[in-house]
C-alpha positions in Angstrom: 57.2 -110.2 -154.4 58.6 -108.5 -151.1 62.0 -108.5 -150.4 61.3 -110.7 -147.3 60.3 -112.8 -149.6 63.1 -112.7 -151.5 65.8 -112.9 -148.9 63.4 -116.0 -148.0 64.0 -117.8 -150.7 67.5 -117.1 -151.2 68.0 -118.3 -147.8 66.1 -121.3 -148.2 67.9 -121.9 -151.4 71.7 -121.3 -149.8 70.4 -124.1 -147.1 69.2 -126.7 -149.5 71.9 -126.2 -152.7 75.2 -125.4 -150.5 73.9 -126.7 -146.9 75.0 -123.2 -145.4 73.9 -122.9 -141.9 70.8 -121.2 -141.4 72.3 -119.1 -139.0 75.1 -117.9 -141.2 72.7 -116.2 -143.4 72.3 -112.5 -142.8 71.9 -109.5 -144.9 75.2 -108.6 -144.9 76.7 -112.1 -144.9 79.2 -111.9 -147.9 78.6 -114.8 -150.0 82.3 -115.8 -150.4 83.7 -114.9 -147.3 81.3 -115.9 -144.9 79.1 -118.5 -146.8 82.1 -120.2 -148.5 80.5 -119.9 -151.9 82.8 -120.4 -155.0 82.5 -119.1 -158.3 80.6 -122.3 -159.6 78.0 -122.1 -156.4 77.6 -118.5 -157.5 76.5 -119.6 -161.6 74.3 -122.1 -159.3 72.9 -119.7 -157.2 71.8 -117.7 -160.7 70.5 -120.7 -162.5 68.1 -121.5 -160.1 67.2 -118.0 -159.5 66.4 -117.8 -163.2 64.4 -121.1 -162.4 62.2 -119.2 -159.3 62.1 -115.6 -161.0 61.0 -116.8 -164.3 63.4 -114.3 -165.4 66.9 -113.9 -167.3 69.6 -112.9 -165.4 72.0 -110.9 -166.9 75.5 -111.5 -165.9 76.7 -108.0 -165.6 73.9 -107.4 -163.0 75.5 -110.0 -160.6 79.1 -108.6 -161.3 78.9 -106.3 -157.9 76.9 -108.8 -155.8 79.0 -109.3 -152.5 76.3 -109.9 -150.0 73.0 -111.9 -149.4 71.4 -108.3 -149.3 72.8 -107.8 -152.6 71.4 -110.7 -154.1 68.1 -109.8 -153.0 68.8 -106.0 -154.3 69.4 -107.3 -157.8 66.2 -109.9 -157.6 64.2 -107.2 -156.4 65.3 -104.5 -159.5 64.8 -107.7 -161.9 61.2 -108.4 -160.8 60.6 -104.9 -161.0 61.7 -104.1 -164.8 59.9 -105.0 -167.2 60.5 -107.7 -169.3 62.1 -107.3 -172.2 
């Protein structure tokens, strides 16, 4: 999957779970600040993540997430190492 792809579906899933404006959603939106995300939209955001990817998310790799482009950063190095 493309990071286009990625940031795709992230954006799609910000609209649909937490009805974020479409047009708030930028690379370098910050997903508490300018998306009004709390802590429990954030586990949200990761469970159904784990749902699309397939894949475990380990919570330390979210730890330094601040912006939509950093969500797509961390999908893109998950569905890039291999399983384990």
């Amino acid at each position: 999957m493309q990071k286009q792809e990625i940031y795709q579906q992230i954006s799609e899933l910000l609209i649909k779970l937490f009805e974020v404006d479409e047009s708030d959603i930028k690379p370098d939106a910050k997903l508490y600040e300018d998306l009004e995300l709390d802590s429990i939209d954030a586990v949200d955001l990761v469970v159904h993540l784990q749902k699309t990817t397939g894949r475990k998310i380990k919570p330390e790799m979210f730890k330094s997430v601040r912006t939509v482009q950093d969500v797509v950063d961390a999908i893109d190095e998950l569905l890039n190492t291999p399983a384990e």
